[in-house]
C-alpha positions as CSV (number, residue, x, y, z in Angstrom):
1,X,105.4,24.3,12.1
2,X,105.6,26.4,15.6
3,X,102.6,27.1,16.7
4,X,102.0,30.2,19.3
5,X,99.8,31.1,21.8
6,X,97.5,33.6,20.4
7,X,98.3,36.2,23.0
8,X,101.7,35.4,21.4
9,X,101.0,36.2,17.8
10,X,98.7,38.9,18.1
11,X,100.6,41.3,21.0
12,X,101.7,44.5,19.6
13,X,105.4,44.8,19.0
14,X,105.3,48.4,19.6
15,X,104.8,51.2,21.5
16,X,102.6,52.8,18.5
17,X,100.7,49.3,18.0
18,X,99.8,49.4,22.1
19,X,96.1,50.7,23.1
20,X,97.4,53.6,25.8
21,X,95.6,56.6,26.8
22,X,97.6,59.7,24.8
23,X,99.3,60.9,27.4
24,X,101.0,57.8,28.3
25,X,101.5,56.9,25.3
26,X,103.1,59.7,24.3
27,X,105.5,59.6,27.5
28,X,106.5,56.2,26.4
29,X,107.3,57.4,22.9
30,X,109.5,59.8,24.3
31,X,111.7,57.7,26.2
32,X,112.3,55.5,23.1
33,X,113.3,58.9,20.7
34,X,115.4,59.7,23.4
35,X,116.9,56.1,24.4
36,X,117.3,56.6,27.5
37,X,115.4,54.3,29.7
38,X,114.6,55.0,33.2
39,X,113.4,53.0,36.0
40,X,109.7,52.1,36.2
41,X,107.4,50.6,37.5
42,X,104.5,49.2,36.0
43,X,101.7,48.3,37.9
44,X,98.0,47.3,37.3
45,X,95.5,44.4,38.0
46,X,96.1,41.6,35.9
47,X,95.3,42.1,32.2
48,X,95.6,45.4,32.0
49,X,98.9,45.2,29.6
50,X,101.9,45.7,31.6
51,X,104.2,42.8,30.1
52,X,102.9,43.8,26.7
53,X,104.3,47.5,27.1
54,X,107.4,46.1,29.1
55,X,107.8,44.1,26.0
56,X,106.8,46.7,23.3
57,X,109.4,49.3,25.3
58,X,112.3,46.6,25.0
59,X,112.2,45.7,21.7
60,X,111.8,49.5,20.2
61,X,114.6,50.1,22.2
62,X,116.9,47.1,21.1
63,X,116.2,48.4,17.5
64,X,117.8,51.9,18.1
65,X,120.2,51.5,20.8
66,X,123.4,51.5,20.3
67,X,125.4,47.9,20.6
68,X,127.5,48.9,23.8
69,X,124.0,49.3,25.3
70,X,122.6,46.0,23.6
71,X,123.1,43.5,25.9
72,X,121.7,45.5,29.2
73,X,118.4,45.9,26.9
74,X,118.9,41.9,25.9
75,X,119.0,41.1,29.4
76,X,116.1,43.1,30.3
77,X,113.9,40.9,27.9
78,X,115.4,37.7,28.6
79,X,113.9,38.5,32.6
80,X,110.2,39.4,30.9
81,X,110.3,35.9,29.3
């Protein structure tokens, strides 16, 4: 049996599951409808969630790209490991 960190196994898998103000939220919604990601950069003190959205982004992504696009997006989670 694997056992995970619980940070791990409780952090949210998506962009809807994330604790964001609205507005934010909402502007990261929109880049995942639209699938097109842009650059960013995330910044904050530590434990503020900026892997966890990095993450969240990602992975909704991954599920609606297209597979031409797939491994750019695969590589960009591979670096967040």
């Amino acid at each position: 049996m694997t056992e995970f960190l619980w940070v791990e196994k409780y952090r949210p898998k998506t962009i809807a599951e994330t604790i964001l103000p609205s507005h934010i939220k909402a502007t990261f919604e929109q880049i995942v409808n639209g699938g097109e990601l842009h650059n960013m950069l995330l910044t904050g003190t530590a434990g503020v969630g900026k892997t966890t959205v990095a993450k969240a982004l990602c992975l909704s992504l991954i599920h609606i790209s297209e597979p031409t696009r797939q491994a750019e997006i695969s590589y960009a989670v591979f670096c967040l490991k």
